[in-house]
C-alpha positions in Angstrom: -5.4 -19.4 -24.3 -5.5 -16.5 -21.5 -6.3 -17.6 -18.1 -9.2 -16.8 -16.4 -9.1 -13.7 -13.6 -9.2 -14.9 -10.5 -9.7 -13.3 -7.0 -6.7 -15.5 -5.1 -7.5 -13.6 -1.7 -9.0 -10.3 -0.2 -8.8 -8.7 2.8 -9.4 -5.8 5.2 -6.8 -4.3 7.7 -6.1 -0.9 9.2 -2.5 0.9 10.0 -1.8 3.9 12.0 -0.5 6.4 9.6 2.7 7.8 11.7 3.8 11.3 10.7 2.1 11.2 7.5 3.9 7.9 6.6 3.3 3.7 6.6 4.9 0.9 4.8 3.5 -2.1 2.7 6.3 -4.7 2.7 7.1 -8.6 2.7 6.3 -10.3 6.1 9.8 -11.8 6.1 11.5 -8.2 6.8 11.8 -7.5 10.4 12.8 -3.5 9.7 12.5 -2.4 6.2 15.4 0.3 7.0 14.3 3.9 8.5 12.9 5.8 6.2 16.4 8.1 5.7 16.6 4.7 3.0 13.5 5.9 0.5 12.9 9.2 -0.6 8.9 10.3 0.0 7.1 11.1 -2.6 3.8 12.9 -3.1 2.2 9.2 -3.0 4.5 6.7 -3.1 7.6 4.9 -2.8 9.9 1.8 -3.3 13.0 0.9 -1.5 15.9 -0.7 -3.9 15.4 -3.8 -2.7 11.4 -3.2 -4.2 10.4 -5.4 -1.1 8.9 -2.1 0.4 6.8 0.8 -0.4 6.3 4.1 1.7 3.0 5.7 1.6 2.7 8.8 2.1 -0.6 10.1 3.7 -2.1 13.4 3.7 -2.7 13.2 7.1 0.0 13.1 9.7 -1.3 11.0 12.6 -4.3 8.9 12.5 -5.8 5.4 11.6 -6.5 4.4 7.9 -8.5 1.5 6.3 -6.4 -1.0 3.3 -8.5 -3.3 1.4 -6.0 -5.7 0.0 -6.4 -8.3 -2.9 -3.9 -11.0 -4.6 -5.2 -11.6 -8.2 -4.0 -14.1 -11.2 -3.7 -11.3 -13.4 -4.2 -7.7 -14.0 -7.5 -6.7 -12.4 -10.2 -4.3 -13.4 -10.2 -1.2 -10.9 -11.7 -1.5 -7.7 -15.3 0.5 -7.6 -15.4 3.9 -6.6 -13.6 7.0 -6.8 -10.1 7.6 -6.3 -8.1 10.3 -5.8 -4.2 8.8 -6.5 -3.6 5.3 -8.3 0.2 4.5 -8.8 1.4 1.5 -10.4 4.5 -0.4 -9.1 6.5 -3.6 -9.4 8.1 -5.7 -6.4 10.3 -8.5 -5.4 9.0 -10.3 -2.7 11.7 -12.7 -0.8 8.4 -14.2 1.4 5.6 -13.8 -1.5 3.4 -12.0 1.4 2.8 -8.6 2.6 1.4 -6.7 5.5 1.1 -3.6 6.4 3.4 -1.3 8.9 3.6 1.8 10.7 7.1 3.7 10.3 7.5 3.5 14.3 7.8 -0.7 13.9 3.7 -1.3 14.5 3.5 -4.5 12.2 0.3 -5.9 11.0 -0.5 -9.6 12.0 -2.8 -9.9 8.5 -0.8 -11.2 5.6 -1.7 -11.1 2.4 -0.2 -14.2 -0.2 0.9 -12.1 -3.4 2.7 -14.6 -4.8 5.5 -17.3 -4.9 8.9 -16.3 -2.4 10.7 -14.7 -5.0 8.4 -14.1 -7.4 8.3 -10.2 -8.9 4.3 -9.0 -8.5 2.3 -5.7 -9.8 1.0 -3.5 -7.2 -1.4 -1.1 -8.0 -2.4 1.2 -5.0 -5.1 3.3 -5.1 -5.9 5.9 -2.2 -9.5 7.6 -1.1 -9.8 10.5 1.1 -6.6 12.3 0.7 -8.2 15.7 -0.6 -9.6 16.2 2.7 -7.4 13.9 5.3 -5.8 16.6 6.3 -9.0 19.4 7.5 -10.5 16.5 9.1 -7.4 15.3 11.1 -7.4 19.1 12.2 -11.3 19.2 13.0 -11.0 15.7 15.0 -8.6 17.3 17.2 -10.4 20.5 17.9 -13.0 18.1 18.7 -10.9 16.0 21.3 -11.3 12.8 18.7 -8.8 10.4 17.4 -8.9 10.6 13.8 -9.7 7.8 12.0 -10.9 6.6 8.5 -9.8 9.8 6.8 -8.5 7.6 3.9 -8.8 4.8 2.8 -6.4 2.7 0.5 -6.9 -0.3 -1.9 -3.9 -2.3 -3.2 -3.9 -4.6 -5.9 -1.2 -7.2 -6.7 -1.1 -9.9 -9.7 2.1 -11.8 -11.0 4.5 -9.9 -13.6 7.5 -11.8 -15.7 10.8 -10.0 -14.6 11.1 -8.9 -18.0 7.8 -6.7 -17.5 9.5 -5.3 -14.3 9.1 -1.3 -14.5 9.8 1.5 -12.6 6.9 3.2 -10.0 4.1 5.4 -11.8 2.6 7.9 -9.9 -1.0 9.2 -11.4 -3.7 11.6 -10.2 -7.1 11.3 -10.6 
């Protein structure tokens, strides 16, 4: 008998996107390698280690808004529209992840994904990305620091290794 779905924790954080780029990686890693180590994609990316993922922003330099959320099991999408949604599996050594900027700005939020060791689903979906980067222009013809041009929402659940695939990029 399947297990119930269940919300294991949620929260709310914010990262400064640094040349168009910020990390989601396990707590444990003090410097998840420079970023000559993964190759940016149009959304997203994972080191080898899959301990890491580089996000790539539309934007180059401004503040954005992650919701975060460790479930039991594969969720149902988070409400509202999205413009990107990739799907991608990690190893975490610690079992919790936090946000961080590419210049070494670490998050003090963690959020428990899982067991140390344990490989988890991550499905991040991103908001805003169409027009992040008119708006970071208009904010700094307007003197302003630009914030909450996008905002993210990652989703992690446990996968068996023998699940384990490689990242999936999709528009919306």
């Amino acid at each position: 008998m399947p297990q119930p779905l269940t919300l294991r924790q949620e929260l709310s954080d914010r990262v400064y996107v640094e040349d168009g780029l910020f990390w989601v990686n396990a707590c444990d890693l003090d410097n998840v390698g420079g970023i000559d180590d993964v190759e940016p994609t149009e959304f997203v990316s994972v080191n080898a280690d899959r301990n890491a993922v580089l996000v790539t922003s539309a934007a180059q330099d401004h503040e954005a808004s992650v919701t975060m959320t460790a479930w039991s099991s594969e969720p149902p999408p988070p409400h509202g529209d999205w413009d990107e949604v990739a799907d991608l599996d990690l190893r975490l050594s610690s079992g919790r992840i936090r946000l961080a900027g590419i210049m070494g700005t670490q998050s003090t939020v963690f959020l428990a994904a899982g067991d140390a060791g344990e490989s988890v689903r991550a499905r991040l979906y991103g908001r805003g990305r169409r027009t992040a980067a008119e708006a970071e222009i208009a904010a700094a013809l307007a003197g302003a620091e630009p914030t909450g041009l996008e905002h993210y929402h990652l989703q992690v659940w446990p996968v068996p290794e023998h699940q384990v695939r490689t990242p999936i990029n999709r528009r919306r």
